[in-house]
C-alpha positions in Angstrom: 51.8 154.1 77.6 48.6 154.9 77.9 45.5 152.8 76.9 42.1 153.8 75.5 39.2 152.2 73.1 37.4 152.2 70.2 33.8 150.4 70.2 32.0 150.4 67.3 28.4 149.0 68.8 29.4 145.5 66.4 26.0 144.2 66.0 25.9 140.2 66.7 24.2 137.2 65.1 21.1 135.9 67.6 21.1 139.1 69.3 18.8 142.6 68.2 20.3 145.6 66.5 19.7 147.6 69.4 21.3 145.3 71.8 24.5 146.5 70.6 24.1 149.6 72.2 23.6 148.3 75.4 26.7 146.4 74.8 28.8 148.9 74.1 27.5 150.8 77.3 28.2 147.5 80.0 31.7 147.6 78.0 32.0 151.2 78.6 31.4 150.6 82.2 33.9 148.0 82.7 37.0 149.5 80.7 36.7 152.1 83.5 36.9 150.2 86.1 40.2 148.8 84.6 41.8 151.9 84.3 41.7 152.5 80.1 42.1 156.2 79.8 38.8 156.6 76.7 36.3 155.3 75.4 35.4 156.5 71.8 32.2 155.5 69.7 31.7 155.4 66.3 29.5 157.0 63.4 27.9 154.6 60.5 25.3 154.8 58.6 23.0 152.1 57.5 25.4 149.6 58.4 24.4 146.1 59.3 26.9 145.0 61.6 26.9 148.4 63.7 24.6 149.9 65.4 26.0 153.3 65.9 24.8 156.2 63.9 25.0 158.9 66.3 27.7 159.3 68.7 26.7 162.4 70.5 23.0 160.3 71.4 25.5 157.5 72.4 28.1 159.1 74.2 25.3 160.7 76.6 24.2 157.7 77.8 27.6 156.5 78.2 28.6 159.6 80.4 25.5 158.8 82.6 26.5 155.5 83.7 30.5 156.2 84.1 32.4 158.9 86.2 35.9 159.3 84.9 37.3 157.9 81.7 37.2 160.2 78.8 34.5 159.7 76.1 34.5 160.8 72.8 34.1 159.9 68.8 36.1 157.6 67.0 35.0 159.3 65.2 32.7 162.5 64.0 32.4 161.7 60.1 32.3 165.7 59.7 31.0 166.3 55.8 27.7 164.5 56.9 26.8 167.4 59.1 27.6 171.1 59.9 30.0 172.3 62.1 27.9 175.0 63.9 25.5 171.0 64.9 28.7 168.8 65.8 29.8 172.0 67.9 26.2 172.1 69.7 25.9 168.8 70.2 29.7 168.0 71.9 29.6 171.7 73.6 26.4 170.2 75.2 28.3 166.8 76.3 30.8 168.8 77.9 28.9 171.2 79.8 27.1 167.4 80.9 30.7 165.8 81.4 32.9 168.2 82.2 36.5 167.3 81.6 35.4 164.3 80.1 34.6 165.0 76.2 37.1 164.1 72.8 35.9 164.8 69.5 37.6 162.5 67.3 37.4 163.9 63.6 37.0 161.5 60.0 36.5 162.4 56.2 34.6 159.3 55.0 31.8 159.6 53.5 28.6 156.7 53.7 29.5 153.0 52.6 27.5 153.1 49.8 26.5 155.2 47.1 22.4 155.1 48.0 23.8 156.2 51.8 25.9 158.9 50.2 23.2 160.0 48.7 20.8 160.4 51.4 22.9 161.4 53.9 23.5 164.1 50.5 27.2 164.5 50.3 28.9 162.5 47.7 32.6 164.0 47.8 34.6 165.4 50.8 37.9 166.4 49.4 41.2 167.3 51.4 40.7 171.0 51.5 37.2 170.9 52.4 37.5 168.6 55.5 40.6 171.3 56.8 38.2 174.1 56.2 35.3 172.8 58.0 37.2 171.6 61.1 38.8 175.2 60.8 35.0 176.1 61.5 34.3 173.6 63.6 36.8 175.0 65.8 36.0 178.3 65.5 32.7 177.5 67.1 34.2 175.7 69.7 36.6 178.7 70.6 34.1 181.5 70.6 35.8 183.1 67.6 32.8 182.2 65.1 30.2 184.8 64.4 27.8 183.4 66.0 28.2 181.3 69.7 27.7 177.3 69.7 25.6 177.1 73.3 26.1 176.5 75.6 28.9 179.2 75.4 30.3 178.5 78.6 30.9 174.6 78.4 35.1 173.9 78.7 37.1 173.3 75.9 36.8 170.6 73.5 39.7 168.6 72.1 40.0 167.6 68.4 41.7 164.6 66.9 41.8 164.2 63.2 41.5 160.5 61.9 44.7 160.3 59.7 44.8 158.0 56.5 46.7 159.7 54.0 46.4 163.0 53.4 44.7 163.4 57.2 48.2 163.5 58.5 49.1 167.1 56.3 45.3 168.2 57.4 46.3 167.4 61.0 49.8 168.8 60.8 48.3 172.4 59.6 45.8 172.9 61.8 48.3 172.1 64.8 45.8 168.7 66.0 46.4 165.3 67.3 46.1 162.3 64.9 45.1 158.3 65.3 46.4 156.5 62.4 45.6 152.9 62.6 44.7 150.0 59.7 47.0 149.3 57.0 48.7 152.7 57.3 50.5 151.1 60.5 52.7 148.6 58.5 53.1 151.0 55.2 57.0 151.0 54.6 56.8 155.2 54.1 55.1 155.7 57.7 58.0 156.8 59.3 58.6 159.4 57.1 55.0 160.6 56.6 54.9 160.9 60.7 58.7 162.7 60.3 56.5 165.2 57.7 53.8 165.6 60.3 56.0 166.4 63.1 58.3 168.8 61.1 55.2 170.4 59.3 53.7 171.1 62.5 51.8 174.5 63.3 50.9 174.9 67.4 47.7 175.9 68.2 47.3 177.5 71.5 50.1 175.9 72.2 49.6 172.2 70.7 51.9 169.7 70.0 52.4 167.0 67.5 50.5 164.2 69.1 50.3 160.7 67.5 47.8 157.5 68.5 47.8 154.3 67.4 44.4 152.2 66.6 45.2 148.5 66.7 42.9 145.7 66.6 44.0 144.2 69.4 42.8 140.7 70.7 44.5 138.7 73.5 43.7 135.1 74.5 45.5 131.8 76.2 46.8 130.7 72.8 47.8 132.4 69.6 45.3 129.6 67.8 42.2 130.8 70.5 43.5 134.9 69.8 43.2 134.1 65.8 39.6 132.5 66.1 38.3 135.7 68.4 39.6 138.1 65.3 38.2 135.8 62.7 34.5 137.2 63.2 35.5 140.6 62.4 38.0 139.7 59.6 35.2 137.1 57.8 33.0 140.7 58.0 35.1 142.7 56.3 36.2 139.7 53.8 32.6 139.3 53.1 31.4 143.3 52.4 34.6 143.6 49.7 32.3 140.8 48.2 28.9 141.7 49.1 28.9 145.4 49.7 27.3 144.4 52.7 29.0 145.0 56.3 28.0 142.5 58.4 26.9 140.9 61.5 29.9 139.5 64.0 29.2 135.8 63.5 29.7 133.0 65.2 33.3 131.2 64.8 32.1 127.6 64.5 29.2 129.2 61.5 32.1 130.7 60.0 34.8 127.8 59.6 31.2 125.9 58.5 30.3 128.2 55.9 30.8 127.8 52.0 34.5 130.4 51.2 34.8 131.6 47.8 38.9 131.6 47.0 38.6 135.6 47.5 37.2 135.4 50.6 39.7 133.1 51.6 42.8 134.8 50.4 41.3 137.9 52.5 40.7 135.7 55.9 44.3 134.6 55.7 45.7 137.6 54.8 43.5 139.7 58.0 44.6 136.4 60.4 48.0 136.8 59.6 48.5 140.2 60.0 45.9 141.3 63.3 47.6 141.8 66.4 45.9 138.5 68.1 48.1 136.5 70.1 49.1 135.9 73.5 49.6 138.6 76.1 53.3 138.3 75.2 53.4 138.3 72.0 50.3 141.1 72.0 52.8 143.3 74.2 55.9 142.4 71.7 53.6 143.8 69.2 52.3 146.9 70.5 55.7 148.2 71.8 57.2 147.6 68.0 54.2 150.0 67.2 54.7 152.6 69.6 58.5 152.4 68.4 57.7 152.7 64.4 55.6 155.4 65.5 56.6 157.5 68.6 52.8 156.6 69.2 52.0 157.8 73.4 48.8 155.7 73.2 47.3 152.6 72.3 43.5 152.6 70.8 42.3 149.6 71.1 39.6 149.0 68.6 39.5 144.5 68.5 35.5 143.1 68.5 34.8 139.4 68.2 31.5 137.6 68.4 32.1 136.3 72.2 31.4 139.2 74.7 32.8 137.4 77.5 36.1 136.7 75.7 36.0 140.1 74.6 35.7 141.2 78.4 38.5 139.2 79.5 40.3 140.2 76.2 40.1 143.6 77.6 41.0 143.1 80.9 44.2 141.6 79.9 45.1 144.6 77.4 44.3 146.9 80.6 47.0 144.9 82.8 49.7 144.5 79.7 49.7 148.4 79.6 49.4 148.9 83.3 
C-alpha cells in the first residue's frame, strides 16, 4: 500500500507563525528520504494554528529542496479563487517539477463568517464546485478558450476531497477521491464507495480511485501514542467552543489546563477514536481501513506538539507500510 502525507504547517505554542513553514519544509525533506510517495499542503485562511494560506507559494519551496516525492494540495479550497489562477499557478509548478505536481480539490468555504466574507464567497454548493473543477480542467487540458501558461507544462492530476456529496462530484467527473474524518467509520460508507465505483464515468481513461486520510500517530505505548494526538484533539475540542482554531500545545499545559465538561466529552471522544497506538496496533488499524474501503493509499495527516516525536512518528509509519 502505498503511503503519502498531509501537513497542514500546525502552528506551535513558543514558536513564530512563520516557523511552521519551515517546519513543514524540513518534514517534507525527510518523508522523502523514507520513501512516502506525497507530500500535500494545505489551504486556511486566517487560522491561528496553521500557517498555510497558499499552497502553490508553499509547494514551490517545497519542490526546491526535494527531488522525487510527489507534492501537491490537500487541498485547493477551489470557490475561493478562479479556475483559469489555480490552473496558472499548478501549470507553473509543473513545468518547475515536472512529474512531480497533484492538485488535491476541497469545497469548504473560510472558518468563519468575517473570513467568508473577505475572502467574498459565502456559499459553494454541490453543482457549482462540479462545474468549476469541470473548468478547472478544461484549462488544464487545453480545451478552454483561452490557454493557462505555460501551455506546454505536463498534465496535472485532480483529486476531489470527498465528504458527502464530494464522492457523486468525484464519481461524475471520472476523478480520484480522499475521504478521511468521520466519514471513515460512518456505517453507510461501504455503500456510498459501492455508489461511487458503480456511478463511475472514465476520463481519458480514469478509474475509480479511493484514498484514505487518517490521523495517524505511532509511539512505544498506546498511553505515549494518545498524549502525541491529544494536542491536536484539545485544538479542535477548543474552536467548537471558541470559534478559534488553535495553536498545537503543549501536552503537560493541556492536562494542566481548566476543561469545561464539553470540552472534555470531545477530548475523550477524539482519544478514543484516533488511530494512535503502537506500530501494531497502528498497522491493525490501517489494514481494517484499507479493507472497509478498497482504499490503495494511506494519507497520513497526524500533528502533535513534539516535532521530534512527530519525526520518529513518521519514520515508523514509513517502515509499517514498507
Amino acid at each position: 500500500m502505498r503511503l503519502s502525507l498531509l501537513d497542514r504547517s500546525r502552528t506551535r505554542r513558543g514558536h513564530p507563525e512563520a516557523a511552521a513553514l519551515t517546519h513543514s519544509l524540513e518534514r517534507a525533506i525527510a518523508v522523502e528520504q523514507q520513501g512516502y510517495e506525497r507530500f500535500w499542503v494545505a489551504e486556511h485562511h486566517a487560522v491561528p494554528g496553521i500557517a498555510s494560506g497558499s499552497p502553490a507559494v508553499l509547494l514551490a519551496a517545497v519542490g526546491a529542496r526535494t527531488a522525487r516525492i510527489r507534492l501537491g494540495s490537500g487541498g485547493v479550497m477551489l470557490p475561493n479563487h478562479r479556475p483559469l489562477v489555480v490552473a496558472e499557478q499548478f501549470r507553473m509548478l509543473e513545468a518547475l517539477y515536472p512529474g512531480r505536481i497533484d492538485l488535491g480539490l476541497g469545497r469548504s468555504l473560510g472558518f468563519t463568517a468575517p473570513v467568508r466574507e473577505a475572502l467574498g464567497r459565502r456559499e459553494a454548493d454541490p453543482a457549482s464546485f462540479a462545474a468549476e473543477i469541470e473548468t478547472l480542467r478544461a484549462h488544464l487540458e487545453n480545451t478552454a478558450e483561452i490557454t493557462a501558461r505555460p501551455g506546454d507544462a505536463g498534465p496535472v492530476p485532480l483529486f476531489v476531497l470527498a465528504t458527502g456529496s464530494g464522492l457523486d462530484t468525484a464519481a461524475a467527473l471520472g476523478l480520484p477521491v480522499v475521504i478521511g474524518g468521520p466519514i471513515l467509520d460512518a456505517e453507510g460508507l461501504p455503500d456510498r464507495l459501492a455508489q461511487y465505483r458503480r456511478s463511475f464515468r472514465p476520463h481519458l481513461g480514469s478509474a475509480p480511485t479511493v484514498i484514505a486520510s487518517v490521523d495517524a500517530l505511532i509511539a512505544d505505548t498506546d498511553a505515549e501514542a494518545r498524549e502525541l494526538a491529544l494536542p491536536e484533539i484539545w485544538a479542535m475540542a477548543r474552536s467548537r467552543s471558541t470559534g478559534v482554531f488553535g495553536v498545537l500545545e503543549p501536552p503537560a499545559e493541556i492536562r494542566a489546563a481548566r476543561w469545561e465538561s464539553t470540552e472534555r466529552r470531545r477530548v475523550e471522544k477524539g482519544l478514543a477514536t484516533t488511530v494512535a497506538a503502537t506500530a501494531d496496533a497502528v498497522r491493525r488499524r490501517l489494514e481494517q481501513i484499507a479493507e472497509r474501503t478498497g482504499a490503495e493509499e494511506i494519507l497520513s495527516t497526524g500533528s502533535t506538539y513534539d516535532r521530534a516525536a512527530l519525526a520518529d512518528s513518521d519514520a515508523a509509519l514509513a517502515a509499517l507500510l514498507r
